[in-house]
C-alpha positions as CSV (number, residue, x, y, z in Angstrom):
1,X,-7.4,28.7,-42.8
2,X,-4.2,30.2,-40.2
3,X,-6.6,32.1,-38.9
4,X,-9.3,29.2,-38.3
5,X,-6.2,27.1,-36.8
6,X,-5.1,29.8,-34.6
7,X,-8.5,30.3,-33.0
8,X,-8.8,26.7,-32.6
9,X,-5.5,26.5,-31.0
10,X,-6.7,29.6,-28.3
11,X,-9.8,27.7,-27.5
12,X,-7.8,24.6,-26.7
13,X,-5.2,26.3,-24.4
14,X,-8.6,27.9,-22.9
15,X,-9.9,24.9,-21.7
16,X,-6.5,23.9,-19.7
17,X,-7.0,23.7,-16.5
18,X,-5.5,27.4,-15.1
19,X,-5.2,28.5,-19.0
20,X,-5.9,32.1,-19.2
21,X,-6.4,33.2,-15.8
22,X,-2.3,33.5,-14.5
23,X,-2.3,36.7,-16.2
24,X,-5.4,38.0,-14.6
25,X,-4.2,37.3,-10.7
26,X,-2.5,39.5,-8.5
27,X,0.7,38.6,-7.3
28,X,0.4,37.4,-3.6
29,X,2.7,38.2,-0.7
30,X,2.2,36.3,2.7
31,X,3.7,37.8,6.0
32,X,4.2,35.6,9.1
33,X,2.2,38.8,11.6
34,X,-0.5,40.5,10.5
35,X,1.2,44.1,12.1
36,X,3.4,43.7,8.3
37,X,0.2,42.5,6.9
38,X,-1.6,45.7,7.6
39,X,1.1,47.7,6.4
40,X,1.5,45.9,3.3
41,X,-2.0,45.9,2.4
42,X,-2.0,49.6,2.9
43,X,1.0,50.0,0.6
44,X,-0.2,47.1,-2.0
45,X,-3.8,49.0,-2.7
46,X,-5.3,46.1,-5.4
47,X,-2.1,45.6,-6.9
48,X,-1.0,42.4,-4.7
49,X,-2.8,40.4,-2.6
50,X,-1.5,40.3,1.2
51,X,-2.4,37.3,3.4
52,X,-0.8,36.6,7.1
53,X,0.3,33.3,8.3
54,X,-0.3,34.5,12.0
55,X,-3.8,35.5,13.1
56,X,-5.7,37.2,16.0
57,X,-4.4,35.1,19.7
58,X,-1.4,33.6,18.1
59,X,1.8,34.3,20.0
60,X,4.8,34.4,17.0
61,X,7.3,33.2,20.0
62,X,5.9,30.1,20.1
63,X,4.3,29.3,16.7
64,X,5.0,26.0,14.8
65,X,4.9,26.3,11.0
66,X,2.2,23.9,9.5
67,X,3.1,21.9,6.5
68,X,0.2,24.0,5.1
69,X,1.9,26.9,6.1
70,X,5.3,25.9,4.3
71,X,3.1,25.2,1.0
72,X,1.4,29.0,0.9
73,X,4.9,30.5,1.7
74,X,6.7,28.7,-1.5
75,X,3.5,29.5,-3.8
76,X,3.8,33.2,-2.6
77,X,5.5,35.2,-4.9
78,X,7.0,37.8,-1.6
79,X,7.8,36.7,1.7
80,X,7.4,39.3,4.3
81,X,8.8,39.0,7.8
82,X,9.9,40.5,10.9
83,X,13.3,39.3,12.0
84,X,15.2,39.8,15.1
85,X,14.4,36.2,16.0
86,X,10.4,36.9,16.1
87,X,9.8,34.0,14.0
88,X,12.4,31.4,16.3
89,X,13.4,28.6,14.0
90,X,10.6,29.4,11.1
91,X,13.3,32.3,10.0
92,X,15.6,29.8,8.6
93,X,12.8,28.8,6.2
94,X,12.6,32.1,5.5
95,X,16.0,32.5,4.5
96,X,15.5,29.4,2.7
97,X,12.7,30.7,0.4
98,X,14.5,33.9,-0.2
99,X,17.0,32.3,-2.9
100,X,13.9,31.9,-5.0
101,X,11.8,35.1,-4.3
102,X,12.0,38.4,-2.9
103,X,11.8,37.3,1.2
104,X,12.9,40.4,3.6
105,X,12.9,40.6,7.1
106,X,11.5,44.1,7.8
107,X,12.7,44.9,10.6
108,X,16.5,44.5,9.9
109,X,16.4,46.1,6.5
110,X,14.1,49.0,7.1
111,X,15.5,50.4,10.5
112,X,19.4,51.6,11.9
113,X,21.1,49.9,14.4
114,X,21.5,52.7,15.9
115,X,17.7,53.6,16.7
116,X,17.7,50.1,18.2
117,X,20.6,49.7,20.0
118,X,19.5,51.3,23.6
119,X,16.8,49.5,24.0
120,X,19.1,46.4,22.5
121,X,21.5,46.8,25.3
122,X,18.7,46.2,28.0
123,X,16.6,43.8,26.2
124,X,18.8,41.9,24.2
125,X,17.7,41.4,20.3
126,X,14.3,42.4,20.9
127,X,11.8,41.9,18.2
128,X,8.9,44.0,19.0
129,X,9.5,46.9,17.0
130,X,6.0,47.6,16.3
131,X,5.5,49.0,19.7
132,X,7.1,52.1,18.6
133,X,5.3,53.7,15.7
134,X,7.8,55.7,14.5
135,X,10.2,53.0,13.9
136,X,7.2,50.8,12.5
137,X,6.6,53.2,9.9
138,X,10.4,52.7,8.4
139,X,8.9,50.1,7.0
140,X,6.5,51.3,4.4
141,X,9.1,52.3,2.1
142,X,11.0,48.7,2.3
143,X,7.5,47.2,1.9
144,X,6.7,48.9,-0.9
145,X,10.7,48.3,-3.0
146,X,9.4,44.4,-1.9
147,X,6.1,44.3,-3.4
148,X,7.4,46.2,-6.6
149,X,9.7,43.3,-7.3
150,X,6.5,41.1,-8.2
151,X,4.1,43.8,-9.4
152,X,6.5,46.6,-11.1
153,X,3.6,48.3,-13.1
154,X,2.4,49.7,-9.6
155,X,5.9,50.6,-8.1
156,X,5.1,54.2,-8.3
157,X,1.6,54.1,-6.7
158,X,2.9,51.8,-4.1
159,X,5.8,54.6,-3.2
160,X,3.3,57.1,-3.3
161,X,0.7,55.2,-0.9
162,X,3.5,54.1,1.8
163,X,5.0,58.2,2.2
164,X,1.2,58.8,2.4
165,X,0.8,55.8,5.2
166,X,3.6,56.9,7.0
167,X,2.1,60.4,7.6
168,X,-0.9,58.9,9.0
169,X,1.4,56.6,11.2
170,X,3.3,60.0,12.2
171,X,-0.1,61.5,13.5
172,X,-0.6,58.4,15.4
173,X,2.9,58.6,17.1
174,X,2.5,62.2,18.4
175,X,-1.3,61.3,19.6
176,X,0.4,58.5,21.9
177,X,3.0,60.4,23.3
178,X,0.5,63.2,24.2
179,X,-1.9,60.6,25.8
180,X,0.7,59.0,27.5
181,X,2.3,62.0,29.2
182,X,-1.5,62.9,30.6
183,X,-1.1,59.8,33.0
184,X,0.2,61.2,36.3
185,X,4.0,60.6,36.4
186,X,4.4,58.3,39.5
187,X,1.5,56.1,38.3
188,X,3.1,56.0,34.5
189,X,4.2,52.5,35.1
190,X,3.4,50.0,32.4
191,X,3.2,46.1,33.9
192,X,2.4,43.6,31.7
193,X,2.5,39.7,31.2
194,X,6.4,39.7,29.0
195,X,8.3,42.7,27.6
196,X,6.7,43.0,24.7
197,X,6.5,46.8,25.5
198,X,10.2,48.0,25.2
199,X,10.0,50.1,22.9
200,X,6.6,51.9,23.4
201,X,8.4,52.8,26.7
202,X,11.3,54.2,25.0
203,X,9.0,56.0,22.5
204,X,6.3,57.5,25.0
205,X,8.3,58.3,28.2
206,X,6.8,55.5,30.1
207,X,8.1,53.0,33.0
208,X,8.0,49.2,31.3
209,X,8.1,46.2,33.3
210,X,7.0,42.9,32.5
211,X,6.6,39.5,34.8
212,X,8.5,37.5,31.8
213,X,11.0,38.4,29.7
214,X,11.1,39.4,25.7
215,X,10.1,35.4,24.7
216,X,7.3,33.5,26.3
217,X,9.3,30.2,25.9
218,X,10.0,30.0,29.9
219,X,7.7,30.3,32.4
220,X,7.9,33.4,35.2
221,X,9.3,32.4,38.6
222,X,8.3,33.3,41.9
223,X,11.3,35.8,41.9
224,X,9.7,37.4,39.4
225,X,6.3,37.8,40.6
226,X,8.2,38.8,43.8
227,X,9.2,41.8,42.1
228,X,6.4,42.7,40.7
229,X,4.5,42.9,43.7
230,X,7.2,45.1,45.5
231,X,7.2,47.3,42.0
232,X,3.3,48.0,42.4
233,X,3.6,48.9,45.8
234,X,6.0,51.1,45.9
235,X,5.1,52.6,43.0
236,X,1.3,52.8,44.0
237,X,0.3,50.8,40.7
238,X,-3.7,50.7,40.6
239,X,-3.6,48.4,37.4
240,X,-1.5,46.0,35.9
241,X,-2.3,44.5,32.3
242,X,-2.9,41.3,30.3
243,X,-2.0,40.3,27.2
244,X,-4.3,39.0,24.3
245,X,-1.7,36.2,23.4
246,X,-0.3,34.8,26.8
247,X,-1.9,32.7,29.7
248,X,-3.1,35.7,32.2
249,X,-1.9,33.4,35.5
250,X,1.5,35.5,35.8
251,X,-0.5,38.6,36.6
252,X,-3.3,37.3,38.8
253,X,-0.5,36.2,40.5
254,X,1.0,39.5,41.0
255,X,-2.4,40.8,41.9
256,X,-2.9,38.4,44.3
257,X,0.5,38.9,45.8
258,X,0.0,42.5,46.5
259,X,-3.8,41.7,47.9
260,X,-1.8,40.2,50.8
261,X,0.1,42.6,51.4
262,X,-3.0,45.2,51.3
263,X,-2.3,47.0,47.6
264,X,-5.0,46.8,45.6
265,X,-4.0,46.0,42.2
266,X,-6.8,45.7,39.5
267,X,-6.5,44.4,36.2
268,X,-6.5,47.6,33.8
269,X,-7.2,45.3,30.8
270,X,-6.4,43.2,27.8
271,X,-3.5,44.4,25.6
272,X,-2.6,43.6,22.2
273,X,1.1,42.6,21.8
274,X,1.8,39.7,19.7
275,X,-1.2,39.6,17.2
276,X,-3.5,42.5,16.5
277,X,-7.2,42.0,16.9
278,X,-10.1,40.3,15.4
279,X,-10.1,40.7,11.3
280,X,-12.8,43.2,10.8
281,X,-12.2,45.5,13.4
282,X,-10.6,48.8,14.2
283,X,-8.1,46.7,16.7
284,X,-7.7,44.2,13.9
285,X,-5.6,47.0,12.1
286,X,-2.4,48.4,12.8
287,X,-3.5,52.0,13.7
288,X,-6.7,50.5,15.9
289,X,-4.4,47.9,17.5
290,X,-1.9,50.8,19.0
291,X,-5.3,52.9,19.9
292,X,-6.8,50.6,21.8
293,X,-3.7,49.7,23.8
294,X,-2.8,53.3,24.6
295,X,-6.6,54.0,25.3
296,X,-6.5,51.1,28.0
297,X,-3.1,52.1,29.6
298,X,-4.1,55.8,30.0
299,X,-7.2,55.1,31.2
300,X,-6.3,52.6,33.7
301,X,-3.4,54.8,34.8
302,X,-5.2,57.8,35.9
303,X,-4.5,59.6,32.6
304,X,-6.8,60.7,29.8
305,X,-7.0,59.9,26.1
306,X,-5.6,63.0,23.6
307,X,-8.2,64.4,20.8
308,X,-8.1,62.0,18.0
309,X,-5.9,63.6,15.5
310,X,-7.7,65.1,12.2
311,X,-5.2,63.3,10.0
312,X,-6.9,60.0,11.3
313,X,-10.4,61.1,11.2
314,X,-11.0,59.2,7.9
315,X,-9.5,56.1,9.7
316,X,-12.0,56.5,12.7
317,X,-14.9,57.1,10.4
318,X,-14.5,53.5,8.5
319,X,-14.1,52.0,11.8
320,X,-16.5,53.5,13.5
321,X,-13.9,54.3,16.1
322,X,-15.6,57.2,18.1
323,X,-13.1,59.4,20.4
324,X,-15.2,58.7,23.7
């Protein structure tokens, strides 16, 4: 007769709506950039499900939280960030949320002041950290203390998966540096839209200059395309560079500029900054994101593309990334 009642009872609670399934979900963390998302997801394996707020052509500077987007961060059982002002006034939610849940801002808790503070001094509190791979891979390990907060019976495999993530990333650090220094050295001049590229200057021993500053909140000024024109002129510049997230008017401008003045200046292509690629594709990753960037600038700069390293040949296989 218990037994009859108890069995009853289970099929009851089985026909509540949600009954029986909380158990079976993964946790969920959501990240405001997919550059953490990709990371994460590396570091998670099947053990939490990772989702981004901030998608392909979305510039972070300027983004405006959607109630929706407020709703999927307090049902999330991790917040991931970036910090260092990347999110603008969205980080005070942030902080919000993080007296009821594990919410980190990567950047800050992952990385020394120190390793920042050069590029700091110039820049001011500049956000873009993943330009630099080997201070982007600092985060795995912070990633992975976050995610075992909600799913602790994985915290090992997690640790395990980011130190083996962060030896892929290390590969892809000494690849750029080597492709890099192949452009010739009066030509290694990096002009983009805004200075989102700090820190990959710093990182790969190449000249950064861009026609706005770190935030796309204000417009560039004539002064500034001024410059910019002189810059590629002097310099001999043959290309200058867009950016998949920003308006591409500030640099026709500068192209146009230095047309009057005789310099021809081409457009050496689109770069990724802000937001990675498409989802589905090698430059919708992290790894394929800093490729294809490095592969444009060197290219464009007179330079040419190091081997693809053998600790990334599994990666290039999946994405059918062939080392042309």
């Amino acid at each position: 007769m218990l037994r009859s009642i108890f069995l009853a009872g289970l099929a009851a609670l089985a026909l509540l709506p949600g009954a029986g399934t909380a158990a079976d979900e993964k946790p969920r963390a959501v990240t405001t950039i997919a550059m953490i998302a990709d990371v994460a997801g590396n570091v998670a394996g099947d053990c939490v499900q990772v989702d981004a707020l901030m998608g392909p052509g979305i510039d972070p500077h300027l983004y405006e939280a959607k109630s929706s987007d407020v709703r999927r961060l307090r049902a999330a059982d991790a917040i991931l960030y970036a910090g260092y002002s990347l999110e603008g006034q969205l980080g005070n939610v942030l902080e919000r949320l993080g007296a009821d849940k594990p919410a980190v801002a990567v950047s800050p808790a992952s990385i020394a002041t120190g390793e920042l503070i050069s590029v700091q001094d110039l820049y001011g509190i500049d956000p873009h950290v993943w330009m630099d791979v080997s201070l982007w891979s600092k985060i795995a390990p912070t990633i992975a203390a976050t995610l075992a907060e909600i799913a602790p019976g994985c915290a090992d495999a997690m640790e395990r998966r980011a130190a083996a993530y962060q030896q892929r990333l290390n590969a892809l650090h000494g690849w750029i540096g080597n492709s890099i220094a192949s452009i010739p050295e009066r030509q290694r001049v990096l002009v983009t839209a805004h200075d989102a590229f700090a820190y990959y200057g710093r990182a790969y021993g190449i000249e950064v200059e861009g026609v706005q500053g770190i935030s796309t909140d204000s417009e560039a000024g004539i002064r500034d395309i001024r410059r910019m024109v002189e810059l590629t002129i002097e310099r001999d510049v043959p290309a200058v560079f867009i950016e998949s997230t920003i308006n591409p008017r500030t640099v026709e401008a500068v192209i146009d500029g230095a047309a009057d003045q005789d310099h021809e200046v081409t457009i050496g292509g689109e770069l990724y900054s802000d937001a990675m690629g498409n989802e589905g594709t090698a430059e919708g990753t992290y790894i394929g994101m800093l490729r294809a960037n490095t592969r444009t600038i060197v290219e464009s700069l007179g330079g040419e593309p190091a081997p693809w390293p053998d600790a990334l040949a599994d990666w290039a296989e999946r994405w059918q990334a062939d080392d042309e």
